[in-house]
mmCIF file of the N, C-alpha and C atoms, coordinates in Angstrom:
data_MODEL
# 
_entry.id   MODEL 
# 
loop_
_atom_site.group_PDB 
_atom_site.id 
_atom_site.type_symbol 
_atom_site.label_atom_id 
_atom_site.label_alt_id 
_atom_site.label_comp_id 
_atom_site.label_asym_id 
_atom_site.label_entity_id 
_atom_site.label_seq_id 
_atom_site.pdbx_PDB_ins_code 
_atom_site.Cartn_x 
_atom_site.Cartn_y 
_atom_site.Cartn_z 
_atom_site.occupancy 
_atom_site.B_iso_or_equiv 
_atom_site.pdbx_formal_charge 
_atom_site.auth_seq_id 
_atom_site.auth_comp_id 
_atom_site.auth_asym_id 
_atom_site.auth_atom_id 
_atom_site.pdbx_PDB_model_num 
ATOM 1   N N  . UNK A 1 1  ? -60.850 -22.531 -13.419 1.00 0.00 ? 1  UNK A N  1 
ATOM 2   C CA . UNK A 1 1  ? -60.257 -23.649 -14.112 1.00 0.00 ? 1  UNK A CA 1 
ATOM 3   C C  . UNK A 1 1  ? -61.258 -24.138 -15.147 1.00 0.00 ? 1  UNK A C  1 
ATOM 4   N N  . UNK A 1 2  ? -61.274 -24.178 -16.600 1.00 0.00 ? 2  UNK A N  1 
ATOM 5   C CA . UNK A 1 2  ? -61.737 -25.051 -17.425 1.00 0.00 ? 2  UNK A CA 1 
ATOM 6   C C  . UNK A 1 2  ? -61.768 -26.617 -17.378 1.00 0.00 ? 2  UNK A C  1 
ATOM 7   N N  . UNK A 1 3  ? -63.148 -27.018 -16.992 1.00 0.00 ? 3  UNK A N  1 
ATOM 8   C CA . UNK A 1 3  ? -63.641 -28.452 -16.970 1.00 0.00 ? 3  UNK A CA 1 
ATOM 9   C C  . UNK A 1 3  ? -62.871 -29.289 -18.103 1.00 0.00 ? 3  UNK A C  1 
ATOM 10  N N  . UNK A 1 4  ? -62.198 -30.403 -17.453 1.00 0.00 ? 4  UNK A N  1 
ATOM 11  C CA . UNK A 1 4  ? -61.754 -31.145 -18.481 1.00 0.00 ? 4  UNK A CA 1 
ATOM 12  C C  . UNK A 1 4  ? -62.322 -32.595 -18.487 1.00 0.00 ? 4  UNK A C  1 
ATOM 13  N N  . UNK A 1 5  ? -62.070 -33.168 -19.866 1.00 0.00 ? 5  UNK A N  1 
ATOM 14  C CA . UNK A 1 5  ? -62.735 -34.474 -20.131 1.00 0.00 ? 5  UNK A CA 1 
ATOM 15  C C  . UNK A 1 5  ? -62.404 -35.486 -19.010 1.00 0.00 ? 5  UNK A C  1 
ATOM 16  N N  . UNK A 1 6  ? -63.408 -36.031 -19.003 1.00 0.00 ? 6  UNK A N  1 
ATOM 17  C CA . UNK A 1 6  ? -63.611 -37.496 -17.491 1.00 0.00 ? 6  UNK A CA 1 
ATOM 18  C C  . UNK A 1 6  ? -62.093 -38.111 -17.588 1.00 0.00 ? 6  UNK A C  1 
ATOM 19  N N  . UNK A 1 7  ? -61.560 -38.472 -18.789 1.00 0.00 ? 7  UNK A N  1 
ATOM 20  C CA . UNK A 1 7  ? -60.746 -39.624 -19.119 1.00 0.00 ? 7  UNK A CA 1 
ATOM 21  C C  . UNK A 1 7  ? -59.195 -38.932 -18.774 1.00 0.00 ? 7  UNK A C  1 
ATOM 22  N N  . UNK A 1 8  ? -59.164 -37.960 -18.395 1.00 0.00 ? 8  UNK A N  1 
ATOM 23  C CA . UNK A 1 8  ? -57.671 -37.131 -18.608 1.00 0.00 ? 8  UNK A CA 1 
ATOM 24  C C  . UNK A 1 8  ? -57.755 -36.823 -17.134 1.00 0.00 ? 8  UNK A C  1 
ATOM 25  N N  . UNK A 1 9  ? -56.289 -36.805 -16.850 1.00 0.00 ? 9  UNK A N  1 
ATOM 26  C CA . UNK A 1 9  ? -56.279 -36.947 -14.997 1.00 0.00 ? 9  UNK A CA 1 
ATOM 27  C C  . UNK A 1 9  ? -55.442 -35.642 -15.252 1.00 0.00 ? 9  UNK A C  1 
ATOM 28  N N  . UNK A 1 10 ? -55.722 -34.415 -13.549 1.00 0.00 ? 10 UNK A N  1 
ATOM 29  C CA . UNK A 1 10 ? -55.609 -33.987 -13.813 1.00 0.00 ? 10 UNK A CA 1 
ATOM 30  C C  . UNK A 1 10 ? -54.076 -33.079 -13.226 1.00 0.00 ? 10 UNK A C  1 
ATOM 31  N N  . UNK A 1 11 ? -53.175 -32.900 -13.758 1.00 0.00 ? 11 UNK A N  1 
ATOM 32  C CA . UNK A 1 11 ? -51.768 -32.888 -13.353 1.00 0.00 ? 11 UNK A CA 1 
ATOM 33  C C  . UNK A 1 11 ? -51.695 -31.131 -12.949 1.00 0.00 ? 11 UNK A C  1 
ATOM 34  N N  . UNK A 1 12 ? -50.942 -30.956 -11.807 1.00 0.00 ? 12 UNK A N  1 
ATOM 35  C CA . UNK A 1 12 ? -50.785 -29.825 -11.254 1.00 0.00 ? 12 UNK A CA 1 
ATOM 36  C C  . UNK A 1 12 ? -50.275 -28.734 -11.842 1.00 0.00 ? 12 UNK A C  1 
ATOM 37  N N  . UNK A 1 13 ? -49.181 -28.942 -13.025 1.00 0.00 ? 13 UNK A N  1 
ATOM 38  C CA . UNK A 1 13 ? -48.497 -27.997 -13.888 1.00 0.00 ? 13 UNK A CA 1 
ATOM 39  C C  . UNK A 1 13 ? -49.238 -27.827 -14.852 1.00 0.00 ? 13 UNK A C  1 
ATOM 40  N N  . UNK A 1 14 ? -50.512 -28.404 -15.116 1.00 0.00 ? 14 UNK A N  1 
ATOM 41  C CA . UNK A 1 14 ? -51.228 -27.489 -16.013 1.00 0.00 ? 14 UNK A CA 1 
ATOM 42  C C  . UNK A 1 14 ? -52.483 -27.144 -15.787 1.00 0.00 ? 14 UNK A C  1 
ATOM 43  N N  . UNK A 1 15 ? -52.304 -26.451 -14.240 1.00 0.00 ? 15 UNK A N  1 
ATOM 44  C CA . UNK A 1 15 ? -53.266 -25.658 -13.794 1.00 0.00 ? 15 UNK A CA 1 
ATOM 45  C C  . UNK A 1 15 ? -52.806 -24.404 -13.773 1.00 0.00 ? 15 UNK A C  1 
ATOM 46  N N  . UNK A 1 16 ? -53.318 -23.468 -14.167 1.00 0.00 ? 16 UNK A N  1 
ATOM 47  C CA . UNK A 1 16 ? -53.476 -22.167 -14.266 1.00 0.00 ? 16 UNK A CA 1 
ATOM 48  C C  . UNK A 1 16 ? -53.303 -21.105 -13.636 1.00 0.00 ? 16 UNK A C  1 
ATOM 49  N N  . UNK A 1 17 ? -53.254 -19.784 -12.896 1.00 0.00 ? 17 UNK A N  1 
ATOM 50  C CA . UNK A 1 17 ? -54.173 -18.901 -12.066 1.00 0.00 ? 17 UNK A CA 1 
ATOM 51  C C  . UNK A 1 17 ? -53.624 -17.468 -12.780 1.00 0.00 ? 17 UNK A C  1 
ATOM 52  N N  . UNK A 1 18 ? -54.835 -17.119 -12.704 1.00 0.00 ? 18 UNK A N  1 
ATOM 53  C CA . UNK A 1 18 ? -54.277 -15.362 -13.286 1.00 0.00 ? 18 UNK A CA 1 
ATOM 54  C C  . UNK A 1 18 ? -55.260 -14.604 -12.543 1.00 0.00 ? 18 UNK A C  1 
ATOM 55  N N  . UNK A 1 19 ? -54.746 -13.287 -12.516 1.00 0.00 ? 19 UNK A N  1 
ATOM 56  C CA . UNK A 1 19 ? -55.060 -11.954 -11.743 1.00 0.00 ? 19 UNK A CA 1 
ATOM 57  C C  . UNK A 1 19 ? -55.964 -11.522 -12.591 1.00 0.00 ? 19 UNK A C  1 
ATOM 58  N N  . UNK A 1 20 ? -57.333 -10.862 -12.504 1.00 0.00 ? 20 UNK A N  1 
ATOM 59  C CA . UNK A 1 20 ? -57.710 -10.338 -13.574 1.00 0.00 ? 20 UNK A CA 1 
ATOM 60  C C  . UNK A 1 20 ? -58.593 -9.149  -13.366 1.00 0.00 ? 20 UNK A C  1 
ATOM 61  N N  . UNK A 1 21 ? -58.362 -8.101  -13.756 1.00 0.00 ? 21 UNK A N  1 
ATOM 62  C CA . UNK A 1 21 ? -58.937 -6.990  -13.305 1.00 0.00 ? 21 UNK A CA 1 
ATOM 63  C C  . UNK A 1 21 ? -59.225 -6.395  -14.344 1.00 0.00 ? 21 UNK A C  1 
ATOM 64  N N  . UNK A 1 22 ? -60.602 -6.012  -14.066 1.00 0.00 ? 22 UNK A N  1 
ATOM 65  C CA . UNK A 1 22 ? -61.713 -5.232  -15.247 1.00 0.00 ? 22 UNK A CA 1 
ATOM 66  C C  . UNK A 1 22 ? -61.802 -4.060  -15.061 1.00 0.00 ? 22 UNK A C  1 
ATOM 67  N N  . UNK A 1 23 ? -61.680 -3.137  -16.123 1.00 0.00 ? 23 UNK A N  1 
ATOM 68  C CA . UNK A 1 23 ? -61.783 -1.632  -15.985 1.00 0.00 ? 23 UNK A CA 1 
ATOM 69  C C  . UNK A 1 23 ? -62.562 -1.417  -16.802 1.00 0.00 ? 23 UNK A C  1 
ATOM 70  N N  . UNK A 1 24 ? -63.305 -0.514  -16.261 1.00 0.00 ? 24 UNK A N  1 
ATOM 71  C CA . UNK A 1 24 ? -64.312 0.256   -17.079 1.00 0.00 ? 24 UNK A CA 1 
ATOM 72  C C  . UNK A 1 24 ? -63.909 1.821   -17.237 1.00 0.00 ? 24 UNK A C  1 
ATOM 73  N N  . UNK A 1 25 ? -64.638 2.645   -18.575 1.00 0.00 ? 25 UNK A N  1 
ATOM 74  C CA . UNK A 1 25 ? -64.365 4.294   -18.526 1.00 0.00 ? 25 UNK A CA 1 
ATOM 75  C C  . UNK A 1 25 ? -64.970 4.536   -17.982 1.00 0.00 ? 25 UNK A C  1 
ATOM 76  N N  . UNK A 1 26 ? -64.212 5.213   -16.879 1.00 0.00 ? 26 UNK A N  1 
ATOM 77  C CA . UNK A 1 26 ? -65.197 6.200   -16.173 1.00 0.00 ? 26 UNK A CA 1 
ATOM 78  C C  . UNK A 1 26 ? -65.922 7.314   -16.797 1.00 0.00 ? 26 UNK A C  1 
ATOM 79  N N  . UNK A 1 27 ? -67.476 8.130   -16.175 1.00 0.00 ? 27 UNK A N  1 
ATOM 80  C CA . UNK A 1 27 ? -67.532 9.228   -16.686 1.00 0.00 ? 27 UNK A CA 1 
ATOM 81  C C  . UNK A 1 27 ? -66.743 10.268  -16.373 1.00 0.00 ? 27 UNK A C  1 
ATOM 82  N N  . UNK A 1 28 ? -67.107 11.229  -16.869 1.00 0.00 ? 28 UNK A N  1 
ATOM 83  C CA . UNK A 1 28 ? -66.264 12.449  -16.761 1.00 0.00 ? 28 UNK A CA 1 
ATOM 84  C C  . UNK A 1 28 ? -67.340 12.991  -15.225 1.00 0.00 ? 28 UNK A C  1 
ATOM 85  N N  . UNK A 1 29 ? -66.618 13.884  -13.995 1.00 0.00 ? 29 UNK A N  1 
ATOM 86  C CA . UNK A 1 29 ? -67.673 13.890  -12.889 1.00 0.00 ? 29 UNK A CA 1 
ATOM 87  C C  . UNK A 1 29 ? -66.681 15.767  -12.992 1.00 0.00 ? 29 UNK A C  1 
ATOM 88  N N  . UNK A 1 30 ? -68.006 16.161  -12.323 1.00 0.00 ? 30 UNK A N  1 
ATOM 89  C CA . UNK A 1 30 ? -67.900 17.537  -11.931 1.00 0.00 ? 30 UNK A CA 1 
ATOM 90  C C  . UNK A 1 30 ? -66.773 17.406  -10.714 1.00 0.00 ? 30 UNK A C  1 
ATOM 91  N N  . UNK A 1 31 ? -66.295 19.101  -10.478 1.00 0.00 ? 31 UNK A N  1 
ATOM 92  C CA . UNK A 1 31 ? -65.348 18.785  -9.376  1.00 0.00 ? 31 UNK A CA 1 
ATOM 93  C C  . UNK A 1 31 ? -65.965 18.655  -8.114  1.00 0.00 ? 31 UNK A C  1 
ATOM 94  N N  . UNK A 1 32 ? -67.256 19.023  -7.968  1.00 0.00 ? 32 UNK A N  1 
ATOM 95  C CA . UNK A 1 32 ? -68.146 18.790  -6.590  1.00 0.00 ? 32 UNK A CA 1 
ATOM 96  C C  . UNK A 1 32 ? -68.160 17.498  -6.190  1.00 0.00 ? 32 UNK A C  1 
ATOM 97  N N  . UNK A 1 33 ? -68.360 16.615  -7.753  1.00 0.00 ? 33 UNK A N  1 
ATOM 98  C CA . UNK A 1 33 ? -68.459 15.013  -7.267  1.00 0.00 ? 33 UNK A CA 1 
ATOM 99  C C  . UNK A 1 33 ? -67.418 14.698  -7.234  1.00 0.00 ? 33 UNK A C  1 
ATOM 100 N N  . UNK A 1 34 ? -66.087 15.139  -7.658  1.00 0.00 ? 34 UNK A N  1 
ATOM 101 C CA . UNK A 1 34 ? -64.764 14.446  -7.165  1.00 0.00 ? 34 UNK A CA 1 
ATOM 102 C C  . UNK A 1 34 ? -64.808 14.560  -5.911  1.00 0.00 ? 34 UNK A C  1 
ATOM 103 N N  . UNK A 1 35 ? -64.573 16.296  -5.836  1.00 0.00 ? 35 UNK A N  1 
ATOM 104 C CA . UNK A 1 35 ? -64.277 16.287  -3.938  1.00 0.00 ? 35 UNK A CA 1 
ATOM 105 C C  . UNK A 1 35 ? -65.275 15.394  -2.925  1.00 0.00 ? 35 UNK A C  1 
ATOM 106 N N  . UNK A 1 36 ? -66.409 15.052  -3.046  1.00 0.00 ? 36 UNK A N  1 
ATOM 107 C CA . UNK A 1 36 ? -66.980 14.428  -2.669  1.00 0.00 ? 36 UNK A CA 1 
ATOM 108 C C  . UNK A 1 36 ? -67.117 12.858  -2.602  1.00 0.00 ? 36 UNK A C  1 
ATOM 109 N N  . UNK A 1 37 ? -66.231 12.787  -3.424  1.00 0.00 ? 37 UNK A N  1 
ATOM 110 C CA . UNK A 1 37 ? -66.288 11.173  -3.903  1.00 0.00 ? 37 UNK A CA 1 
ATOM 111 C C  . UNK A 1 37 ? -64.803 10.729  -2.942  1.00 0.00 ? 37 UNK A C  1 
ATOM 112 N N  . UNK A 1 38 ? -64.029 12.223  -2.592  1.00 0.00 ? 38 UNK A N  1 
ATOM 113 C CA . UNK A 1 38 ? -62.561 11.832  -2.285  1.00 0.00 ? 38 UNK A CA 1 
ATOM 114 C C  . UNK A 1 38 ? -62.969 11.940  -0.939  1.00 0.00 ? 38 UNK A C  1 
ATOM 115 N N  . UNK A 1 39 ? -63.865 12.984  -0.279  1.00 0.00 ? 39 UNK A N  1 
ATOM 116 C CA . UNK A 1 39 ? -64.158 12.774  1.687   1.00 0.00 ? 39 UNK A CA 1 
ATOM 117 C C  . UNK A 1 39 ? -64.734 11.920  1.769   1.00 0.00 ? 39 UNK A C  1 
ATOM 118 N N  . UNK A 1 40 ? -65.924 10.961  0.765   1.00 0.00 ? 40 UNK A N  1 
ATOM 119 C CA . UNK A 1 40 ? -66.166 9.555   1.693   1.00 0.00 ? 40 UNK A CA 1 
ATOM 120 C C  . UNK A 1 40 ? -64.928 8.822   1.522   1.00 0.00 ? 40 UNK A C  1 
ATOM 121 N N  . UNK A 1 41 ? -64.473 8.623   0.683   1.00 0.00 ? 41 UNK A N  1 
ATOM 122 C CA . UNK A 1 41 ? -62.826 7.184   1.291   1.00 0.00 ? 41 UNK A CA 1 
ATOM 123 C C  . UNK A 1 41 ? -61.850 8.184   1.529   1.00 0.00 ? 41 UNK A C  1 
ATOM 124 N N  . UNK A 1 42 ? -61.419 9.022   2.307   1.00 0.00 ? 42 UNK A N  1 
ATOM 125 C CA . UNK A 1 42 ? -60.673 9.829   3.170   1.00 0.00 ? 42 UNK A CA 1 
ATOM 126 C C  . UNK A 1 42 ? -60.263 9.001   3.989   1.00 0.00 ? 42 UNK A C  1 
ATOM 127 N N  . UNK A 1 43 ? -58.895 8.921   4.722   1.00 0.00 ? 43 UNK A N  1 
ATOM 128 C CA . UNK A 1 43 ? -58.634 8.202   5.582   1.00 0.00 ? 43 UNK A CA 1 
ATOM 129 C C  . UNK A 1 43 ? -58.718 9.231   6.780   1.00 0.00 ? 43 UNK A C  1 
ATOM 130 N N  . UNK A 1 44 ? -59.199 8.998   8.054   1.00 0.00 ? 44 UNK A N  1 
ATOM 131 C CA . UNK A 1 44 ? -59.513 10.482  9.329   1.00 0.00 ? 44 UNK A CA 1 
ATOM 132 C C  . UNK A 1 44 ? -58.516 10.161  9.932   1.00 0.00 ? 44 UNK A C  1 
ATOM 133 N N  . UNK A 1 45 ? -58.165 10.583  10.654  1.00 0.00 ? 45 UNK A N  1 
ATOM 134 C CA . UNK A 1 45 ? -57.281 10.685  11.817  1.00 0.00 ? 45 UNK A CA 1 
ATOM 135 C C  . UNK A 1 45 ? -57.082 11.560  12.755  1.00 0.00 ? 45 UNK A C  1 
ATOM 136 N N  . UNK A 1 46 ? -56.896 10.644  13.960  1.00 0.00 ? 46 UNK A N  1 
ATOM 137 C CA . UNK A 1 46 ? -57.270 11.710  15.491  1.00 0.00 ? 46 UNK A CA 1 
ATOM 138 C C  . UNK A 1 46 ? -56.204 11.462  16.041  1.00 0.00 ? 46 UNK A C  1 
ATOM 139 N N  . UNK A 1 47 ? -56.254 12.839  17.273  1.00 0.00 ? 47 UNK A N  1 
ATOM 140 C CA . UNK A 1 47 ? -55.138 12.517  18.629  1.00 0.00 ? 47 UNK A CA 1 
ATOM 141 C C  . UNK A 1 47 ? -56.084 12.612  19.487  1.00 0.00 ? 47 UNK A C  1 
ATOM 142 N N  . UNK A 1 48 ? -55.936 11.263  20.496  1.00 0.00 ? 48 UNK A N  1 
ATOM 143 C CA . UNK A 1 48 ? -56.286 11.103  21.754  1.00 0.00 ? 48 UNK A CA 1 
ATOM 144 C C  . UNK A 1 48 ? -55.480 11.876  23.123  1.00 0.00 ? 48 UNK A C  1 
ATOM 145 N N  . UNK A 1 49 ? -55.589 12.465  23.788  1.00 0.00 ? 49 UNK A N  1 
ATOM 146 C CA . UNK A 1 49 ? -54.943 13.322  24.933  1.00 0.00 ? 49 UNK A CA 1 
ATOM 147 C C  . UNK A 1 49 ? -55.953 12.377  26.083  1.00 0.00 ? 49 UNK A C  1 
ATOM 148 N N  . UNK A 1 50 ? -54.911 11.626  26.832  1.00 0.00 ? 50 UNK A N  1 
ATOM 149 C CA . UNK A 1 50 ? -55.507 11.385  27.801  1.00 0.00 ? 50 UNK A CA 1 
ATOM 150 C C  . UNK A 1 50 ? -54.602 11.984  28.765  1.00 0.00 ? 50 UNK A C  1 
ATOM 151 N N  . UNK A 1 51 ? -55.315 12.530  29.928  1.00 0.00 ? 51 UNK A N  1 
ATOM 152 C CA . UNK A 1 51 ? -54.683 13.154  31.460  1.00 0.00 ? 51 UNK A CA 1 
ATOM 153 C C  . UNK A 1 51 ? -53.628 11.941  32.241  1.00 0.00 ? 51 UNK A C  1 
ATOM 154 N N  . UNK A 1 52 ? -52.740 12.807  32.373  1.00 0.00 ? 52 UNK A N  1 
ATOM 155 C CA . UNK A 1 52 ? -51.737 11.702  32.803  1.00 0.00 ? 52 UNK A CA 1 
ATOM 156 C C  . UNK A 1 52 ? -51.584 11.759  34.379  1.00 0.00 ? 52 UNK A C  1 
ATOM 157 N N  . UNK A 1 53 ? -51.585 10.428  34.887  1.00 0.00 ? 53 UNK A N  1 
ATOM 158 C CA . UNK A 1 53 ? -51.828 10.105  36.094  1.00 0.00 ? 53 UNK A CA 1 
ATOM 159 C C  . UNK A 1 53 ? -50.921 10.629  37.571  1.00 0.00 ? 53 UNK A C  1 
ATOM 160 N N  . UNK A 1 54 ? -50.794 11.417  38.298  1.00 0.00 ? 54 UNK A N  1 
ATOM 161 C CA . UNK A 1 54 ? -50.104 11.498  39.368  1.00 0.00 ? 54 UNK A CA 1 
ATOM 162 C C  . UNK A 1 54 ? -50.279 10.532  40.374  1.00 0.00 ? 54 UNK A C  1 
ATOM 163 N N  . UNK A 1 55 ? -49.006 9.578   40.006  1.00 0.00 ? 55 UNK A N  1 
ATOM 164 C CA . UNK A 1 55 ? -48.553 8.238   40.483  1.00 0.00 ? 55 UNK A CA 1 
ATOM 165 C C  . UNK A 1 55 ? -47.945 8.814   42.033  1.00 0.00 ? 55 UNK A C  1 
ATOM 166 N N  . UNK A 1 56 ? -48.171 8.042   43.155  1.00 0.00 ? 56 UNK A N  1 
ATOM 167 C CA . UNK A 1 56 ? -47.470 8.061   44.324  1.00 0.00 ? 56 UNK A CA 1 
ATOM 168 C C  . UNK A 1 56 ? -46.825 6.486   44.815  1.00 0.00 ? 56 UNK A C  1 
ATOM 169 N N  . UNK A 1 57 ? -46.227 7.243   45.033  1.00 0.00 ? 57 UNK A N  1 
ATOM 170 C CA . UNK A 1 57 ? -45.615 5.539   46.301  1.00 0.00 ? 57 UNK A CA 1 
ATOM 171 C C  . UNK A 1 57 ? -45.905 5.747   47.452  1.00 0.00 ? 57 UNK A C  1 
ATOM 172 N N  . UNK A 1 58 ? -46.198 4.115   47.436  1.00 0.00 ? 58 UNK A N  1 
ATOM 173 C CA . UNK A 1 58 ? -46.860 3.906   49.028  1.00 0.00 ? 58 UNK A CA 1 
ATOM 174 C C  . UNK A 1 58 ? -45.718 2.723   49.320  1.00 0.00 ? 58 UNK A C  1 
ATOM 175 N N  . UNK A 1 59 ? -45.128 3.591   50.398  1.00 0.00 ? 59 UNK A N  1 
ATOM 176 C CA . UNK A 1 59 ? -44.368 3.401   51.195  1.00 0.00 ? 59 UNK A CA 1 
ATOM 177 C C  . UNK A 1 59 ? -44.400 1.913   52.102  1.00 0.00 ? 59 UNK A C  1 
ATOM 178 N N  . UNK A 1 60 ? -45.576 1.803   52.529  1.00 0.00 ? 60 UNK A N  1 
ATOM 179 C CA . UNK A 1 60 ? -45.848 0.616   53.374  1.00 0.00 ? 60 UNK A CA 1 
ATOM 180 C C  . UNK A 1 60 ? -46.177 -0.610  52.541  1.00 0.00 ? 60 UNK A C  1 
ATOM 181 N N  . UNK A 1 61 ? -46.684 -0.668  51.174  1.00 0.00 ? 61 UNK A N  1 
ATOM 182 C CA . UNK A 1 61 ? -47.250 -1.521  50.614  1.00 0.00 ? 61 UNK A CA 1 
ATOM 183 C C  . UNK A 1 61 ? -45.532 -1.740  49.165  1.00 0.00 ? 61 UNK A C  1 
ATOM 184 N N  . UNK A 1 62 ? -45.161 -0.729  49.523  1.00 0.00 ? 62 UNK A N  1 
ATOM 185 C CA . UNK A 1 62 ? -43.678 -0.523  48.147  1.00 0.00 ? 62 UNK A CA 1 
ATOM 186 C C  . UNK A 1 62 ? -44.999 -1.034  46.771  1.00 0.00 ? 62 UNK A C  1 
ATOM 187 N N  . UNK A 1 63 ? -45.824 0.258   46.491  1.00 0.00 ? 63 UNK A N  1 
ATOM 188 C CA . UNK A 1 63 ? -46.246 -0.082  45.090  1.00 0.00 ? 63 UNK A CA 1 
ATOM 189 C C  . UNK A 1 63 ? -46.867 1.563   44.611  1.00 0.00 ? 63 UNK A C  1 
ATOM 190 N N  . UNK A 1 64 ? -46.776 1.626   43.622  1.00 0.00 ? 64 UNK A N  1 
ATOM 191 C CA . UNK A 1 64 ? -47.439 2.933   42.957  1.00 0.00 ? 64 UNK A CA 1 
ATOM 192 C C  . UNK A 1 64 ? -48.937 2.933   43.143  1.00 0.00 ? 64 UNK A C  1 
ATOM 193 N N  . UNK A 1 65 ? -49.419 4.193   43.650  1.00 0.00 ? 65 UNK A N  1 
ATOM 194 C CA . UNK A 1 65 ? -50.992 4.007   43.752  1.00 0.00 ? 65 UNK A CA 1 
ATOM 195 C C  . UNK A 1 65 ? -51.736 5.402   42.909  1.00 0.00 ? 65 UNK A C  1 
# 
């Protein structure tokens, strides 16, 4: 927001806001430094396999053990 004079009060509709995004040229990069530039922000992704449990019932207690 631009500082305004002491004497002027200051009213909500003529406040401002803007988005502002700076670009710069990039250099020109070899393809070693692309591919490289693209596996550090890679998103990874895994599968977890966990062993699945052989559940019983217990009869006397009526609960899975």
């Amino acid at each position: 927001m631009v500082s305004k004079p002491k004497n002027m009060k200051l009213n909500e509709s003529s406040v401002h806001y803007a988005d502002i995004q700076v670009f710069t040229k990039s250099r020109e990069r070899s393809a070693e430094e692309v591919k490289n530039l693209q596996s550090q922000n890679a998103t990874e992704y895994a599968t977890l396999n966990f062993p699945r449990a052989h559940l019983k019932y217990d009869n006397k207690n009526g609960t899975l053990v």
